[in-house]
N, C-alpha and C positions, 0 to 999 in steps of 0.2 A: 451205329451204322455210319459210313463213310460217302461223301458224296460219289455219287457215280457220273462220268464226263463223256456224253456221245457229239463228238464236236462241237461246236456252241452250248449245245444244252446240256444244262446238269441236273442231277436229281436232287434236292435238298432233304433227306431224311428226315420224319419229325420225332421229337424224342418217343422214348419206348417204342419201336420201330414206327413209328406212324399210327399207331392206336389210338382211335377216341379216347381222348379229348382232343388229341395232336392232329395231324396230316400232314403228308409230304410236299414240299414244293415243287419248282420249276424255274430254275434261274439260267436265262438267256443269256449269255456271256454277249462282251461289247456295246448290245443294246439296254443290259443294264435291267429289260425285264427281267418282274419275279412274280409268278402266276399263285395267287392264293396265300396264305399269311399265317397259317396255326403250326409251322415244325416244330423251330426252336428260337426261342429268343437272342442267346449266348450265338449260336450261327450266322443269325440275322444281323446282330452287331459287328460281326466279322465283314460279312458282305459288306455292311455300310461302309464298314473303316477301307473294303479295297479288296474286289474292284468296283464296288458302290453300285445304291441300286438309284434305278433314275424313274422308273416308274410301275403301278402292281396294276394287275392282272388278276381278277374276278374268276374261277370258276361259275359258282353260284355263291346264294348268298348266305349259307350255314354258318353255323358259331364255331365251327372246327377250323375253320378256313379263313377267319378273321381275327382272332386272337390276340395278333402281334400288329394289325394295322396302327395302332396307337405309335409304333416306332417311322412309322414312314408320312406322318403327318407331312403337309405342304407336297407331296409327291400327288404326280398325276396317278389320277385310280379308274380303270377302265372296268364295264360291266356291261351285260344284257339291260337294255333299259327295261324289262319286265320286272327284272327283279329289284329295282328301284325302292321300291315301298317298303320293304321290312329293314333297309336297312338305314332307312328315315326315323322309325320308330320303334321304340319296344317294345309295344303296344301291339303294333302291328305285325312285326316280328311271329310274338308268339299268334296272331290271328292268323299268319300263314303256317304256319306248323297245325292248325288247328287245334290248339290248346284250349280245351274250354272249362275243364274243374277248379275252379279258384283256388284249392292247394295246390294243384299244379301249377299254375297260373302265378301265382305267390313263389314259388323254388325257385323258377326261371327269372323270375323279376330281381330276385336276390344275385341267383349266378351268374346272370350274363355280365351287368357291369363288373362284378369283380374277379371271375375265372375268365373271362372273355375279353374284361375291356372295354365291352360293348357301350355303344354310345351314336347320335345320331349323325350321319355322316349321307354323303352325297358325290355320286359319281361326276368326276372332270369328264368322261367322255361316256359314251357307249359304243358297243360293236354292235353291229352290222352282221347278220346272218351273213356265211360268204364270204366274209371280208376277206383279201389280202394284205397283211402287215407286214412291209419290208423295214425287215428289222437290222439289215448292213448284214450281219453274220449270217441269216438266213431269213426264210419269208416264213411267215404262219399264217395258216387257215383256219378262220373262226369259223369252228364247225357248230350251228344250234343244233344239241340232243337232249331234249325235252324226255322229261319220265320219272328222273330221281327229282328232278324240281323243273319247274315252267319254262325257264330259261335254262336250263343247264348249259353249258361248252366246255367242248375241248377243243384241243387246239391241235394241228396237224403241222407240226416242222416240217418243211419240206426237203428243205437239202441233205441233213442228216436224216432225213425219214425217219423219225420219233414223233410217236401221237402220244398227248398225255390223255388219259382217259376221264385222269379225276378221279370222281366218286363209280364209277361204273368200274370199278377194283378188283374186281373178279376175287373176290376173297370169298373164304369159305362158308362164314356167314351169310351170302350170299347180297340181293340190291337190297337197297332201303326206296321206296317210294310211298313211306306213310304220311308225307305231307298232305296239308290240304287240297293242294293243287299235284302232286304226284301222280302216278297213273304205274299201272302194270303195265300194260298192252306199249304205252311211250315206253317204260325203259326196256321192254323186250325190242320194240322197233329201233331204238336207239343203238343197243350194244349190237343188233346185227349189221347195221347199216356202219357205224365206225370198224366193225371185226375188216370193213372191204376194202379197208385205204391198205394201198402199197406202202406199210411199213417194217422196219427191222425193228426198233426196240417199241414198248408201249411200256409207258411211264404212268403209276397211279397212285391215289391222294393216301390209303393207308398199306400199312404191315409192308412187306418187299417193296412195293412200289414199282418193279423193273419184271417185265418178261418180253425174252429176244426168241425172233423168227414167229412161227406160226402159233397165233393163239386162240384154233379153233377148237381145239377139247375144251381148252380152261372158260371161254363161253360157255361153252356145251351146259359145263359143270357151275358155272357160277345162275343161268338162269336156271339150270333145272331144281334150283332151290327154291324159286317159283312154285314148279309143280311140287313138291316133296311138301311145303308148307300146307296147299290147297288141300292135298290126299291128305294129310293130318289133322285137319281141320273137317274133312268132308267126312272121314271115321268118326271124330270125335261130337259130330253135329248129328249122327244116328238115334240118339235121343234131342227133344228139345233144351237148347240151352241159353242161358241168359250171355249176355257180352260179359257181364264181372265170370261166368264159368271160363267164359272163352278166354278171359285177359290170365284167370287163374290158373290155366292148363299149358300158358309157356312154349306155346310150341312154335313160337321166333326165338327167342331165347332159352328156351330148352330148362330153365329153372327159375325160381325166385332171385331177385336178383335187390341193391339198393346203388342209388334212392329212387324208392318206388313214382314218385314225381319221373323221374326219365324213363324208367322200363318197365310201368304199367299202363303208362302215356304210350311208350313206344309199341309196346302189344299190343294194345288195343288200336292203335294208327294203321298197320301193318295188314291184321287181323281183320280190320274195319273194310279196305282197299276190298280183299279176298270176299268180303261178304258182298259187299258191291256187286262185284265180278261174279258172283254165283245166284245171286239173287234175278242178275239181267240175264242169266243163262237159263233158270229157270232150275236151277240144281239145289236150291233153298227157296225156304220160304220163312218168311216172319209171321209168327203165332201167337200171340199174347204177351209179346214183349218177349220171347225168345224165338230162336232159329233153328229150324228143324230140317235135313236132311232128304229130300224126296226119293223115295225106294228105286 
């Protein structure tokens, strides 16, 4: 994929269209921002060599999205001062993910430094819920939407009216809020409340990464994966079932997938949210170490 140019701002493709493990960027032409760090390396050195980047730009704090920070060492690095903590430690890291199976726990400690980079690092500045950053080419508004993580942001160009959404991607997969700190109800609050800014294009972290004019189906369609998971779950919870039944029935991921460390982790994070969320409803209950459906 090719960068795409809506005056000052550009889209930086991440390799394989933006697919985990990658993400797409956000590079501000003149002010030299570049919002988030996992596309492409080989690009990244392009940018360096001209027209240079002068300082990065924090979505949140994932390992999709940090990747390549190792290239822009000495650069100012901006972020939600929430999300601070994990990306002080590894440790810690995975304590926000909610990672807690020692084999899991052991995969991630392997991969982040070496598929990631990963390593402990500390924000030059923080944003400011609200903030206005005149950035010479245009202004951006740091917008706090909390849900896929504590701090989430996106950012709201205002001149060229381009929002980058980030991770709120409206892909078919539909949101992730299996963090520890993630929430359903935030990222349904979130992606409505950015769907209201007066924008033309909306820029996001994977696959296409670009949808111009109105994007209220593709909303529509990307939360109702929401509901589709729950109804899946709430069928499949008609007998009593334990969490290893629930992590084994797939129904975020639709199959067996490897390595089990990321998408047994991931099912049952996802899976976990939704039990939450039905259990405060009153539409489950826990029964002897499994979860059972109320008629």
């Amino acid at each position: 994929m090719n960068d795409r140019q809506f005056g000052p701002v550009r889209l930086v493709p991440g390799a394989n269209r933006g697919r985990y493990p990658y993400s797409n960027s956000v590079y501000v032409e003149g002010a030299g921002v570049l919002v988030d760090a996992g596309a492409d390396r080989a690009r990244y050195r392009e940018l360096i060599a001209g027209p240079g980047v002068k300082e990065v730009w924090l979505s949140h704090w994932h390992e999709d999205h940090l990747t390549c920070l190792d290239l822009f060492e000495g650069l100012p690095l901006r972020q939600m001062a929430v999300e601070a903590a994990p990306l002080g430690d590894l440790e810690t890291f995975l304590d926000w993910y909610g990672i807690a199976q020692p084999e899991h726990r052991d995969y991630w400690r392997r991969v982040l430094p070496t598929d990631f980079h990963f390593r402990s690092r500390r924000a030059t500045r923080y944003f400011t819920p609200g903030e206005i950053v005149d950035l010479g080419s245009c202004t951006a508004e740091v917008i706090h939407a909390p849900g896929h993580t504590p701090g989430f942001t996106a950012f709201w160009f205002r001149e060229p009216q381009v929002c980058f959404l980030g991770d709120y991607d409206l892909t078919r997969f539909g949101p992730w809020y299996g963090d520890r700190d993630g929430s359903i109800e935030g990222t349904i609050a979130s992606v409505r409340r950015l769907q209201q800014l007066p924008a033309k294009v909306w820029l996001t972290s994977h696959e296409d990464g670009c949808f111009e004019g109105d994007i209220a189906a593709a909303c529509d369609a990307y939360l109702a994966v929401i509901d589709e998971r729950e109804a899946k779950l709430l069928e499949f919870l008609s007998v009593p079932r334990t969490m290893a039944e629930i992590v084994a029935a797939c129904i975020v991921y639709r199959k067996p997938r490897e390595p089990k460390a990321f998408f047994e982790w991931g099912e049952g994070a996802i899976m976990g949210k939704h039990l939450e969320r039905l259990m405060k409803s009153g539409a489950v209950v826990p029964e002897g170490g499994r979860y059972r459906r109320l008629a």
